[in-house]
C-alpha positions as CSV (number, residue, x, y, z in Angstrom):
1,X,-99.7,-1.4,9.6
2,X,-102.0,1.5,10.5
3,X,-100.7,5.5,11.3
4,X,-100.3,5.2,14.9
5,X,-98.2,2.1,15.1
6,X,-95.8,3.6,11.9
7,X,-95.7,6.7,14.2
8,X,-94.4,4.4,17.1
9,X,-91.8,3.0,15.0
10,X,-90.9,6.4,14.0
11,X,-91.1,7.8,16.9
12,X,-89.1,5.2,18.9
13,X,-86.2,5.6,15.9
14,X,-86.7,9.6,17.1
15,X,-86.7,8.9,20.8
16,X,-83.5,6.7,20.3
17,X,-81.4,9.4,17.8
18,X,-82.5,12.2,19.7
19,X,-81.3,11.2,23.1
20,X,-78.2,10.2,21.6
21,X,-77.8,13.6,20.2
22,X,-78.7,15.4,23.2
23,X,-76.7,13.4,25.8
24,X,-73.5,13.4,23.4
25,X,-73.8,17.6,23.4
26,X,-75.1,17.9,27.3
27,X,-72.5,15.5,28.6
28,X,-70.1,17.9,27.4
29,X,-71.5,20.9,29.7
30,X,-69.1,20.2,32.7
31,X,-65.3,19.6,32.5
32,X,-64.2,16.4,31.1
33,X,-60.8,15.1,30.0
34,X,-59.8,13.3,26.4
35,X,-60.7,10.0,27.6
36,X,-64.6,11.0,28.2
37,X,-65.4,13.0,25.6
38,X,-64.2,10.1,23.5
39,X,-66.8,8.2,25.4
40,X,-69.8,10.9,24.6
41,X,-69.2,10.8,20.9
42,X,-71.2,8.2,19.6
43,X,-70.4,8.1,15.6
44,X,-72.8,6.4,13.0
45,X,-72.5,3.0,11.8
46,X,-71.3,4.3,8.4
47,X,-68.1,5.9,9.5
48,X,-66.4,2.3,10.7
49,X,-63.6,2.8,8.1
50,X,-61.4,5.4,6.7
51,X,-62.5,7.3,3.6
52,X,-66.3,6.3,4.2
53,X,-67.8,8.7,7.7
54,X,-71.2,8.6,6.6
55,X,-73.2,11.2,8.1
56,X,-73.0,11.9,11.5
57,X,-75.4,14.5,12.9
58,X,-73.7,14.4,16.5
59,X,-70.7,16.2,14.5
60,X,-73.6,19.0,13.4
61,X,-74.2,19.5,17.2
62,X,-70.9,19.5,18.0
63,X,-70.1,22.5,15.5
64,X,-73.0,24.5,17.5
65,X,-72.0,23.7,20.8
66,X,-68.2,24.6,20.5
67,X,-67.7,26.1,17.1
68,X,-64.3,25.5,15.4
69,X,-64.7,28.2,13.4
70,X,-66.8,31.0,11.9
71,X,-69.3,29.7,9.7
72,X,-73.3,30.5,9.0
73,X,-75.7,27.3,9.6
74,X,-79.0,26.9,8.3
75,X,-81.5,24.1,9.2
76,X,-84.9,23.6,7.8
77,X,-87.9,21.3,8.5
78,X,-90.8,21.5,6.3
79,X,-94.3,19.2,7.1
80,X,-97.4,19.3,6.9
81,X,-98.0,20.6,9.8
82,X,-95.2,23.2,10.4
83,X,-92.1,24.9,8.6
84,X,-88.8,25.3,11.2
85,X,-86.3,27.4,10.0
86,X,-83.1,27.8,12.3
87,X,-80.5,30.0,11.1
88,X,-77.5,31.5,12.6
89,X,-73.6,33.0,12.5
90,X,-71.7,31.4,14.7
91,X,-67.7,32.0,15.8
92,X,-65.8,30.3,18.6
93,X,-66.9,33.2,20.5
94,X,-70.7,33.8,19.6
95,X,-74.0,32.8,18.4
96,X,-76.4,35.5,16.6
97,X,-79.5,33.9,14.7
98,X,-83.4,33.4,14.7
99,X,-85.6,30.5,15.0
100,X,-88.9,30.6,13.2
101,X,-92.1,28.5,12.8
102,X,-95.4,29.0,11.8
103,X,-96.0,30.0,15.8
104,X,-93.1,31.9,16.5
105,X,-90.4,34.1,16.0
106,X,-87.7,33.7,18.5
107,X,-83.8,35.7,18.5
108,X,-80.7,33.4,19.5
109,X,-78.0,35.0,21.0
110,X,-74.7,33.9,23.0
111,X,-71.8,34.7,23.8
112,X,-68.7,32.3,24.7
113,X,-67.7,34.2,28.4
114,X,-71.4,34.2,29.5
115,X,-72.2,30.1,30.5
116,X,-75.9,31.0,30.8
117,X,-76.4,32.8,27.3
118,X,-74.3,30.5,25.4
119,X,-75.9,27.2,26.7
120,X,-79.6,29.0,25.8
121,X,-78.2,30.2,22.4
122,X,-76.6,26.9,21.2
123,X,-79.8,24.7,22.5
124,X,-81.8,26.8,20.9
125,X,-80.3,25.6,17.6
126,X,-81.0,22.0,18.1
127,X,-83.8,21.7,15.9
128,X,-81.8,19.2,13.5
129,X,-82.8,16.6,16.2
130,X,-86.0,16.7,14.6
131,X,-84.3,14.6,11.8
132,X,-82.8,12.0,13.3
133,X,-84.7,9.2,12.8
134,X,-84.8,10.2,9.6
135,X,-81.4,9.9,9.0
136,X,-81.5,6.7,11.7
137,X,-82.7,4.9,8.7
138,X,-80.2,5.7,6.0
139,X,-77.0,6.8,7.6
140,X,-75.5,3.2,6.4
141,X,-76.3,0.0,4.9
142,X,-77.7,0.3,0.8
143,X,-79.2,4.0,0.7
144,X,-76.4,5.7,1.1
145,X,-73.5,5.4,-2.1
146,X,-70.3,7.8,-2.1
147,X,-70.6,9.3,-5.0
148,X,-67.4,11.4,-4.9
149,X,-65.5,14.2,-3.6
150,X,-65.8,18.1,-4.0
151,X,-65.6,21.4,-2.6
152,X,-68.4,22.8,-0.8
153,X,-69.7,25.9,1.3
154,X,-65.8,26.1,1.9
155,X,-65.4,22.3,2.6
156,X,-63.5,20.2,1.6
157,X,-66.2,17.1,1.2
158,X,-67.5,13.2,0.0
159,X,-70.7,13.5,-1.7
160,X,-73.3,11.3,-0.7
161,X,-76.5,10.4,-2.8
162,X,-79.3,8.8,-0.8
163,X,-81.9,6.4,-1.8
164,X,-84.3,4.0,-0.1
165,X,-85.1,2.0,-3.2
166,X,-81.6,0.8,-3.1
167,X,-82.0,-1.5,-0.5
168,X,-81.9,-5.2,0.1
169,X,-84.6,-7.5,1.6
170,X,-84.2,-7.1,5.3
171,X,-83.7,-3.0,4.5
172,X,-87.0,-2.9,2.5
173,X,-88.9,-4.6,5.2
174,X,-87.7,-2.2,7.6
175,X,-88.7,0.8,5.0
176,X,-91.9,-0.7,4.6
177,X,-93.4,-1.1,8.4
178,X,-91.9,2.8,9.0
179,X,-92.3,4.2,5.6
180,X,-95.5,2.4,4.2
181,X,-95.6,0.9,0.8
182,X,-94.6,3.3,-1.8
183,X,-92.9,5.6,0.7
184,X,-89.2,6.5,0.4
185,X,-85.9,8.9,1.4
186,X,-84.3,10.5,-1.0
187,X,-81.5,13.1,-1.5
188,X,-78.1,14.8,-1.2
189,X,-75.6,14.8,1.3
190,X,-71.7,16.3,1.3
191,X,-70.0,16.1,4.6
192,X,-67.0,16.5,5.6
193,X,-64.2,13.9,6.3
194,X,-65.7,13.6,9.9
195,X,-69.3,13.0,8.6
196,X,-70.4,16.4,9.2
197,X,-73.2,17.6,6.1
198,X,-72.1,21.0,5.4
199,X,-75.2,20.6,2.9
200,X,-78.1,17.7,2.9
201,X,-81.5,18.0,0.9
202,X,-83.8,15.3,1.9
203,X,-87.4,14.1,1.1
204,X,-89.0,11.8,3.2
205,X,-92.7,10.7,2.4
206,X,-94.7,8.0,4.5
207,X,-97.4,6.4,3.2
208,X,-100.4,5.7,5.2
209,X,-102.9,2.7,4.6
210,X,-106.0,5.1,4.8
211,X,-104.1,6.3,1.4
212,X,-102.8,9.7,2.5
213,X,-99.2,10.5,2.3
214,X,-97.4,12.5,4.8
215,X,-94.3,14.5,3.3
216,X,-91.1,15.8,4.9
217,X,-88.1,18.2,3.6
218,X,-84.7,18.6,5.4
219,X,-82.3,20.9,4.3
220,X,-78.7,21.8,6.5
221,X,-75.9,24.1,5.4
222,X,-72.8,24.8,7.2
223,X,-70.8,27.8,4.9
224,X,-67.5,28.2,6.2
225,X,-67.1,32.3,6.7
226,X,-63.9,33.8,5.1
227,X,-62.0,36.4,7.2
228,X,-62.7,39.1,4.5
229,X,-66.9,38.3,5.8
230,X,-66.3,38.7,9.6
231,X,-64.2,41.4,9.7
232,X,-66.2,43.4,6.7
């Protein structure tokens, strides 16, 4: 399979995650009672039994959106190409944070009472879309093993390790026409009993048949701020 048509695969995967994503959060814009935002959340196939949530990256966008608590977020995309880093602190009341590329600088800033500055300041976060078809392709099934439970970034989380080697026959074929031969995921996730990754590393290489390899890093944090940090 040549670049372009891995690069469809990859992108439909994208084009798939990503709306999900986006309608979950946008769907949430106007009023709406229990019964329909039930129906926006759309949870990952891992997180069908207790214990086990997998890693859900709608619960990341939800955290943005309408924050629970005070905490400092940090997303990262590194390619060829281009390095995104998103970071922000965020309370139920406000969003203060940057977005950065290799093109631009750009300051985020929201608050709660203001509809208009808040929507602009929590899209403008949304970056972590970016990564899900990447984590379309592991988020269940043989790459991801729970590895055990720990504190982190204030957390209490299930430690996930990630890897696309572990894999049966239908999920190697699958790795193979979107990865290339050779290429693989690999990394670390803790999330939190509702699947949210308070901390994920994650490499991601595709392997082209001209012989190039394309290489990707993801990192998210989510550190829960004390009340000694926000009111210092």
């Amino acid at each position: 399979m040549n670049r372009n048509s891995r690069r469809f695969l990859t992108g439909l995967f994208c084009g798939l995650a990503g709306l999900t994503l986006f309608f979950a959060a946008a769907c949430k814009l106007g009023p709406s009672n229990a019964r329909e935002e039930r129906a926006t959340k759309v949870p990952s196939a891992a997180s069908q039994h207790a214990g086990d949530p997998g890693i859900d990256l709608n619960c990341v966008i939800d955290h943005i959106q309408n924050p629970p608590e005070a905490f400092h977020y940090i997303y990262k995309k590194d390619t060829p190409d281009n390095n995104l880093v998103q970071e922000a602190d965020l309370t139920p009341d406000t969003i203060d944070g940057t977005s950065k590329d290799k093109y631009a600088l750009s300051t985020i800033k929201g608050v709660k009472s203001d509809r208009t500055s808040w929507q602009s300041a929590w899209m403008g976060l949304t970056g972590i879309s970016g990564m899900s078809s990447t984590i379309a392709l592991v988020h269940s099934g043989s790459p991801t093993v729970r590895e055990g439970t720990e504190k982190m970034n204030g957390y209490d989380t299930i430690r996930y390790s990630i890897d696309t080697a572990r894999s049966d026959a239908a999920e190697a074929g699958l790795y193979r026409a979107t990865l290339g031969a050779g290429g693989f995921e690999k990394g670390m996730a803790w999330v939190t009993a509702q699947g949210c990754p308070v901390k994920l590393s994650l490499d991601s290489e595709m392997h082209l048949n001209n012989g190039s390899v394309e290489k990707d890093h993801y990192e998210i944090e989510m550190v829960k701020s004390s009340a000694e940090e926000r009111f210092a």
